[in-house]
C-alpha positions as CSV (number, residue, x, y, z in Angstrom):
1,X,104.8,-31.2,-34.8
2,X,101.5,-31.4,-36.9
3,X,100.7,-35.0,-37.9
4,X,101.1,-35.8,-41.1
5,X,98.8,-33.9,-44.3
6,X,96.6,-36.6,-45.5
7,X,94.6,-34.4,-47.5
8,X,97.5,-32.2,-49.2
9,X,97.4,-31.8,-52.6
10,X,98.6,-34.3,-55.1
11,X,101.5,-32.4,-56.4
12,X,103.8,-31.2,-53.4
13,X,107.2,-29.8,-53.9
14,X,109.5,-28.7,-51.7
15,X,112.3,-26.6,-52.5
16,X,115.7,-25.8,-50.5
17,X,117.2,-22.7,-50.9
18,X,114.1,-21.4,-52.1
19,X,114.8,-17.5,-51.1
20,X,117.8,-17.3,-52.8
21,X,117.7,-16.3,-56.5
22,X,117.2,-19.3,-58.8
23,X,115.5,-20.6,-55.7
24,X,112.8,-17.8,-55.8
25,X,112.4,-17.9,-59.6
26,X,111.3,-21.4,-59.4
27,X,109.1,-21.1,-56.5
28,X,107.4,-17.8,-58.1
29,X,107.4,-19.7,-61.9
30,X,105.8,-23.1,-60.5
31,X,103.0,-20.9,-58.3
32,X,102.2,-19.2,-61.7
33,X,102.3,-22.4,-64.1
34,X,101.4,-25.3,-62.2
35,X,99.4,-26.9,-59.8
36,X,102.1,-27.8,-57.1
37,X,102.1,-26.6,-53.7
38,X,105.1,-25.2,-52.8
39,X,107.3,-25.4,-49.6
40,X,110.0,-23.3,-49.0
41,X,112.5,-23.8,-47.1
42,X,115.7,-21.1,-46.7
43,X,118.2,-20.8,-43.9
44,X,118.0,-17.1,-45.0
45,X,121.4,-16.2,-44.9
46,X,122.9,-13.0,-46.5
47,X,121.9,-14.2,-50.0
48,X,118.2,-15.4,-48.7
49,X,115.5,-12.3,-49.3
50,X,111.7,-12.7,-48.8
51,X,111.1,-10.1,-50.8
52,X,111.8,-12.1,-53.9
53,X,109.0,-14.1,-52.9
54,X,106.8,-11.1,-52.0
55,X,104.7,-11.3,-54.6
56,X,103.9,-15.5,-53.7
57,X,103.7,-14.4,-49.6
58,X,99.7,-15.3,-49.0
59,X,99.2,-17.3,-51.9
60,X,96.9,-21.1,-50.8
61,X,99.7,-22.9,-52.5
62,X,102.8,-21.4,-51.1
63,X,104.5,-21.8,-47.8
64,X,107.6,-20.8,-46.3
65,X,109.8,-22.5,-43.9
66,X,112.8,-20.8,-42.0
67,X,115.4,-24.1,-41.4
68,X,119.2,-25.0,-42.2
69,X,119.3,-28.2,-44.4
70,X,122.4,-29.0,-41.9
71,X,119.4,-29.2,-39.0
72,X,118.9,-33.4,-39.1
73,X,115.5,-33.1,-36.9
74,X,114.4,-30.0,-38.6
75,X,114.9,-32.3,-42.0
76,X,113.4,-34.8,-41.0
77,X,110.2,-33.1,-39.2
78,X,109.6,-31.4,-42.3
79,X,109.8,-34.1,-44.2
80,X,107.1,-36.0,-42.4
81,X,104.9,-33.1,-41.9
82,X,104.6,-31.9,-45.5
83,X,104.9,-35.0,-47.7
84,X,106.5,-34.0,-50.5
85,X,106.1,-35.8,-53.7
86,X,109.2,-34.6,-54.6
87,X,112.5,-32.4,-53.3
88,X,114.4,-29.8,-55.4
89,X,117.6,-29.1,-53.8
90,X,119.4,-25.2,-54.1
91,X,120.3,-24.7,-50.8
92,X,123.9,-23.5,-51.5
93,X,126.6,-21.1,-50.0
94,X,127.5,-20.0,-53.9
95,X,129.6,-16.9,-54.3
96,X,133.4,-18.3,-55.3
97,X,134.9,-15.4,-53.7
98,X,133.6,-16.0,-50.6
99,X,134.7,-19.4,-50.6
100,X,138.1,-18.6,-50.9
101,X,138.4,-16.2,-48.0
102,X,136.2,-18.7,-45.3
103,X,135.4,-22.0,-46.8
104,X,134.5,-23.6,-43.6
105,X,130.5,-22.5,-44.5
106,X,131.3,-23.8,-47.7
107,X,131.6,-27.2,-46.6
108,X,129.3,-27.0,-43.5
109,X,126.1,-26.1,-45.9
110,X,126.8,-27.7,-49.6
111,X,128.5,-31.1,-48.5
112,X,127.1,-31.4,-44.4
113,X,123.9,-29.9,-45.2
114,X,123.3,-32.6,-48.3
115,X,124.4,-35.5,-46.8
116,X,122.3,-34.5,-43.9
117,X,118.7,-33.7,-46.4
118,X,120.1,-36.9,-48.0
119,X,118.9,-38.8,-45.2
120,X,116.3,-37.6,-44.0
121,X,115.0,-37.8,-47.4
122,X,115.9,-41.5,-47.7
123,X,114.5,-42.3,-44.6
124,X,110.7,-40.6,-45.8
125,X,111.2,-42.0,-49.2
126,X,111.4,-46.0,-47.3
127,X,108.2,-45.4,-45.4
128,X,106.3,-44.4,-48.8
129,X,103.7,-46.6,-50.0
130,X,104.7,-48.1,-53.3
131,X,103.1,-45.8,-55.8
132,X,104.2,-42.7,-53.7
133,X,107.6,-44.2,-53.5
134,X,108.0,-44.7,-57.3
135,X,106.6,-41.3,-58.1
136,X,108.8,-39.6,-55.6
137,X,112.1,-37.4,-57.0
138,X,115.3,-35.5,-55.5
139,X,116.2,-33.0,-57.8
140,X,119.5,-32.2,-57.0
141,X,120.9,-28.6,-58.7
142,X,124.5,-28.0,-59.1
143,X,126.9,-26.1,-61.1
144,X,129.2,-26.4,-64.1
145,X,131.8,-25.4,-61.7
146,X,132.8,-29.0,-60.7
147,X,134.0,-29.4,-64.1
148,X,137.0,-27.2,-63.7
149,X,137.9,-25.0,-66.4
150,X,138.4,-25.2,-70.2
151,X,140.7,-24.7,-73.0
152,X,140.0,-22.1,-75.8
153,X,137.8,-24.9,-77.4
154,X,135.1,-27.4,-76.2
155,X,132.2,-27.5,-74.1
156,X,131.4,-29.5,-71.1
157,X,128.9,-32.2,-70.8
158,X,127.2,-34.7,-68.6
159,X,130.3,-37.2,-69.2
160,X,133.1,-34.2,-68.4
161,X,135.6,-35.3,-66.1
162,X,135.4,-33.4,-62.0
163,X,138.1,-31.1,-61.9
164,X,137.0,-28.6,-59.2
165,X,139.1,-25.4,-58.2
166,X,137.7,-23.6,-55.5
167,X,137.1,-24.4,-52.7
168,X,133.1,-23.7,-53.7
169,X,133.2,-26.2,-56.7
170,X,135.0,-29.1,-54.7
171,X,132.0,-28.5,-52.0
172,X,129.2,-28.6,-54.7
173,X,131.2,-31.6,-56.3
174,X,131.1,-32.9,-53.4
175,X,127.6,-33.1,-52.9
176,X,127.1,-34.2,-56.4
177,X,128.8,-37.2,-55.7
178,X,126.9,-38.0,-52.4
179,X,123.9,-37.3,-54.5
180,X,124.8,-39.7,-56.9
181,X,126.0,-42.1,-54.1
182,X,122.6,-42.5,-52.4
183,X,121.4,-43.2,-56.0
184,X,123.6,-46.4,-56.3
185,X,123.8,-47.4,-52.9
186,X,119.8,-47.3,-51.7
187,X,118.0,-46.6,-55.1
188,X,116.5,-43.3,-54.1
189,X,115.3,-42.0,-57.2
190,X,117.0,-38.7,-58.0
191,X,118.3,-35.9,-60.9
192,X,121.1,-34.1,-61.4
193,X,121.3,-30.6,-63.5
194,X,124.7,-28.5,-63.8
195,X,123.7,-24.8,-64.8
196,X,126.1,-22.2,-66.3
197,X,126.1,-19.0,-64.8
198,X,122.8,-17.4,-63.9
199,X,121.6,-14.2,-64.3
200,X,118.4,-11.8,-64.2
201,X,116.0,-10.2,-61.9
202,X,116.7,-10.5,-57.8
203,X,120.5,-11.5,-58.5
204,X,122.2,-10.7,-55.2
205,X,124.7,-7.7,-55.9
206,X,127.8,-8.8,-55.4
207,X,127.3,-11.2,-58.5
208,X,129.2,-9.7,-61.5
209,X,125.8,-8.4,-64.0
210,X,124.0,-7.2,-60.4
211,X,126.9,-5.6,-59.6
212,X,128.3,-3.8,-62.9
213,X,124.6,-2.5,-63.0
214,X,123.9,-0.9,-59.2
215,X,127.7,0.4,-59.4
216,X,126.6,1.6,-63.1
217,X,123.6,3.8,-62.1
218,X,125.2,4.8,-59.1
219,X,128.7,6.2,-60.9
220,X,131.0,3.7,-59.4
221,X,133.7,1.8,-60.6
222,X,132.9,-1.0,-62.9
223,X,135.2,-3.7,-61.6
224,X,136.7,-6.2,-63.9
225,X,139.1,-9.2,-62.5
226,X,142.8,-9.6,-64.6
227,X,142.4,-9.3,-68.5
228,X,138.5,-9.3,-68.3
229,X,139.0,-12.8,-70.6
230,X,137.1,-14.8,-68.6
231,X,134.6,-16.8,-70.8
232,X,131.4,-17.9,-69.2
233,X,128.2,-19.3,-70.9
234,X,125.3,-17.6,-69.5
235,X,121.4,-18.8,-68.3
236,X,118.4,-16.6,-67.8
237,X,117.5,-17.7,-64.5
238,X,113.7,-17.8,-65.8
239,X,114.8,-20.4,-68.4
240,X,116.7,-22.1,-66.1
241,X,113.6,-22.6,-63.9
242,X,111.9,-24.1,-66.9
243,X,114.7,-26.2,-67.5
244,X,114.5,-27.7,-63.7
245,X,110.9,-28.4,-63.9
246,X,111.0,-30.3,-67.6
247,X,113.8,-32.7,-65.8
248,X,112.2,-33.4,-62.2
249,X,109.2,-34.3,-64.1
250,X,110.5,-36.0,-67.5
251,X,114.2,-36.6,-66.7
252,X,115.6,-40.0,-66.5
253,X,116.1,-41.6,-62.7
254,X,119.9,-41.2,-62.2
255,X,120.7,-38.9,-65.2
256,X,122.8,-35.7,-65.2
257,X,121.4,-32.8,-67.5
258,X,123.7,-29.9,-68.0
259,X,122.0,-26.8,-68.7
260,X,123.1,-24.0,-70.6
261,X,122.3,-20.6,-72.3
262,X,124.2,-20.8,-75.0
263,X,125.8,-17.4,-74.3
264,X,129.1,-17.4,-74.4
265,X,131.1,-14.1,-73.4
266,X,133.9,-12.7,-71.8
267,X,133.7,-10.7,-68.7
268,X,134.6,-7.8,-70.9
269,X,132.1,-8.3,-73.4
270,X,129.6,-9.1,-70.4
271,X,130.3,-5.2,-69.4
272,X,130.5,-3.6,-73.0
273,X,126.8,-4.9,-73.4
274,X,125.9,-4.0,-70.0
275,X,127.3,-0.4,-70.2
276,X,125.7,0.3,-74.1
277,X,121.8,-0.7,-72.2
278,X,122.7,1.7,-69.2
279,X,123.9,4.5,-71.9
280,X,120.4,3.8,-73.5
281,X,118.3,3.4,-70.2
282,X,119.9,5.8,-67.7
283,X,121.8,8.5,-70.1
284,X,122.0,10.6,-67.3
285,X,125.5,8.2,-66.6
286,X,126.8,7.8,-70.5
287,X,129.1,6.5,-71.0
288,X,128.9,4.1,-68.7
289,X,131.9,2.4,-70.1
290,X,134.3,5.2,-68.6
291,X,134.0,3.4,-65.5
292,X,135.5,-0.1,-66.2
293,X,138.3,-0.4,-63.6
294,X,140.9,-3.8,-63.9
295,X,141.3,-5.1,-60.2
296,X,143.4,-8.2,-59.3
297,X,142.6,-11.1,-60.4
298,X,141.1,-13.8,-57.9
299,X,142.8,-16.7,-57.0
300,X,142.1,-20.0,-59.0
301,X,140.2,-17.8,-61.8
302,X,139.0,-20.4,-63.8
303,X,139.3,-19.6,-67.4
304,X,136.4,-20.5,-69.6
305,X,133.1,-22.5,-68.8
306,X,130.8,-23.7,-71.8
307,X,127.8,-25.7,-71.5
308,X,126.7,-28.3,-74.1
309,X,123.3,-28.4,-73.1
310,X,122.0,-30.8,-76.2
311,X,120.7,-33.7,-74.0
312,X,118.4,-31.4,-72.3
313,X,116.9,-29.9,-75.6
314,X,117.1,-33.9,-77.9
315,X,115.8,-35.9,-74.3
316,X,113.8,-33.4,-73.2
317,X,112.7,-30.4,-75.9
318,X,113.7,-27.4,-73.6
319,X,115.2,-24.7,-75.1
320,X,116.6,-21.2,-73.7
321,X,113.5,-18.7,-74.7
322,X,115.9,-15.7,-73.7
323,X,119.1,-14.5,-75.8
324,X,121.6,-12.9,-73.9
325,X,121.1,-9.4,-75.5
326,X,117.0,-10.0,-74.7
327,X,117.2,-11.3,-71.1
328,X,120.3,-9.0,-70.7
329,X,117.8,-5.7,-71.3
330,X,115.0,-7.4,-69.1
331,X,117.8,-7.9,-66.5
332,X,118.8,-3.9,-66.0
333,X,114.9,-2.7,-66.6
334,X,114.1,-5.0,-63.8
335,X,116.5,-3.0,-61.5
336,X,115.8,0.2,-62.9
337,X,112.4,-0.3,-61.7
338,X,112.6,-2.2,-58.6
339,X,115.2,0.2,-56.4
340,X,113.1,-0.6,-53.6
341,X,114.1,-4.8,-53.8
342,X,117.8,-3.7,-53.2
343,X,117.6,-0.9,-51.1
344,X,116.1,-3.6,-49.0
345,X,118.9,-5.8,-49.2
346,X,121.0,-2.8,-48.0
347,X,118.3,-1.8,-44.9
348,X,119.1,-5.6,-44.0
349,X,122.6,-5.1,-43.2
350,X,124.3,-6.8,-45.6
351,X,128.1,-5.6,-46.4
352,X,129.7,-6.8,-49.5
353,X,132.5,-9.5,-49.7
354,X,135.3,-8.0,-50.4
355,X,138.8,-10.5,-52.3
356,X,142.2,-8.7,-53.3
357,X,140.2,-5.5,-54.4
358,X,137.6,-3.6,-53.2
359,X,134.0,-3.7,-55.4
360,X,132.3,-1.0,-54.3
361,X,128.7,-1.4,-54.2
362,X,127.3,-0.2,-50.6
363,X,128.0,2.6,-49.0
C-alpha cells in the first residue's frame, strides 16, 4: 500500500456508496462546483453503475475505489492512504422490497459495514494532528424511513421518535444510532441528514418514478401497490446533493438535519403526473395512464412520510431549487435521452426484484 499523500490537496472527500444514485450525483455535483478531490468508493453491487460516473471517469480530481465498507483492512488502508479531510457515508443496501424478502445483506452492509467504516475512521481521526483532527467530518446519510410512518397530519423532524418497519429502516436506524454512538462515546466529529424519497436522473429502475417511466415508454404495466395512497415527500437528488454539502461543511458537530422536498404526493398522484409528461413527451404511448395496474400491497407499507426540513433552510439557508412538476419533467427527459445508461444496466445482468407481484421492467 502507497505511503501516505503528503502533498494531496487540501480539500479531500471520500464518499461511500459513491456509484449508486445519490452517491454519483454528489460525486459528479462536487467535481463540477468545488475544489475537493474526490474518492469513490462502491462495492458495486446491482445498484452500483460506473456509468453514472462516466462523465467524472479521467478527471485530476476524481478517483474510484472498488471495496465493501464491511472489508475492516480495506477501510482502514484506504483511510491511511488517501487522507481524507472528511467522509460522506451512502454506502447502503436501499430498496425496502428487497429487504423484506433477504434481509441478511441488509444487516451485513448498513449496520456491519458502519460499525466497521466507524472504526477505521475513528482510528485515522486519533492519529490526526490537531488542526486536521478538528477540521475532520463523518457525514453520515440516512433516511426518513427510521421514523416509521405517519398519521394523515404532521411532518417528521430531527426530534421524531425511531419507529422503524422494515427490516431496511431498522438496519439504517441502526446505523444512525451507532453513528450517533461514536459521537458520544469518542468525540468523532460527525452529521447526520435523513432525506425523503429521492428521485431523478440514474435512479435504478426498480425504484417506483424509474420504473413507472421505462415500463411507460415501453407499453407495460404501470404497477401500483394497494390503494396507490401512499404519501411520500419527494427530493430532487440534485438538491439533495446540495443539501449534503451545505451540512458537512456548515452543519453543527452532532446535529441531525432532515431534508426534504417539500413534495408531498400519493403514489397515485406520483403516476397521474408521470403519465400526463409521457402523453406529452412520447405520444406515440398516450394515454399512458391506461396502463396503471393495482398489485398487492407490500408488507409493512408504511403509510405516509413528510419531511419538515425547516432547520436545514433557518440553520443553514438551503432550499429545494427543483418543484416536483420541474424536476419531475427533467427526470423523464433525462431517460428519454439517455436509453443507452439503462440498456447498460440490463447488458449487466441485472434482473429485477420481484415482492407479491410481478413489476415488469426487463425482459
Amino acid at each position: 500500500m502507497p505511503s501516505p499523500n503528503t502533498s494531496a490537496p487540501a480539500k479531500t472527500l471520500l464518499i461511500t456508496g459513491g456509484a449508486g444514485f445519490i452517491g454519483s450525483a454528489v460525486v459528479r455535483q462536487w467535481i463540477a462546483e468545488t475544489d475537493w478531490r474526490i474518492v469513490c468508493v462502491d462495492k458495486l453491487t446491482y445498484a452500483g453503475n460506473l456509468a453514472s460516473l462516466a462523465t467524472v471517469q479521467g478527471h485530476a480530481r476524481f478517483r474510484f475505489v472498488r471495496a465493501d465498507i464491511a472489508d475492516a483492512a480495506a477501510m482502514s488502508a484506504l483511510m491511511t492512504e488517501t487522507q481524507p479531510t472528511a467522509v460522506v457515508h451512502l454506502a447502503a443496501e436501499s430498496h425496502v422490497d428487497r429487504s423484506i424478502s433477504g434481509p441478511a445483506e441488509f444487516i451485513h452492509t448498513n449496520v456491519v459495514g458502519t460499525y466497521v467504516l466507524l472504526e477505521a475512521v475513528r482510528t485515522y481521526w486519533l492519529g490526526l494532528d490537531a488542526r486536521r483532527k478538528s477540521a475532520f467530518r463523518f457525514h453520515h446519510v440516512s433516511t426518513d424511513e427510521v421514523y416509521g410512518t405517519l398519521g394523515d397530519e404532521g411532518a417528521f423532524n430531527e426530534h421524531s421518535a425511531y419507529a422503524p418497519n422494515s427490516p431496511y429502516s431498522a438496519s439504517k436506524a441502526a446505523s444512525d444510532h451507532l453513528v450517533r454512538a461514536w459521537h458520544h462515546t469518542y468525540g468523532l466529529p460527525v452529521v447526520t441528514t435523513n432525506c425523503s424519497n429521492n428521485y431523478g436522473p440514474y435512479h435504478f429502475p426498480e425504484k417506483l418514478i424509474p420504473l413507472m417511466i421505462l415500463n411507460g415508454l415501453a407499453g407495460r404495466a404501470l404497477p401500483v401497490y394497494g390503494d396507490g395512497l401512499h404519501v411520500r415527500d419527494w427530493l430532487f437528488v440534485e438538491d439533495h446533493a446540495r443539501a449534503l454539502r451545505a451540512v458537512l461543511e456548515r452543519g453543527r458537530i452532532g446535529e441531525t438535519y432532515c431534508v426534504g422536498g417539500r413534495a408531498e404526493r400519493t403514489n397515485l398522484e406520483v403516476v397521474a403526473t408521470l403519465c400526463a409528461l409521457l402523453d406529452q413527451l412520447h405520444p406515440a404511448g398516450a394515454p399512458h395512464a391506461r396502463l396503471r395496474t393495482y398489485v398487492q400491497d407490500r408488507p409493512g407499507h408504511d403509510r405516509r412520510y413528510l419531511i419538515d426540513c425547516s432547520k436545514l433552510e433557518t440553520e443553514l439557508g438551503w432550499r429545494p431549487l427543483e418543484t416536483f412538476e420541474t424536476g419531475l419533467a427533467k427526470t423523464v427527459q433525462w431517460y428519454l435521452d439517455n436509453t443507452a445508461w439503462v440498456q447498460g444496466v440490463i447488458s449487466s445482468g441485472y434482473r429485477q426484484h420481484t415482492l407479491a407481484q410481478p413489476k415488469t421492467l426487463l425482459p
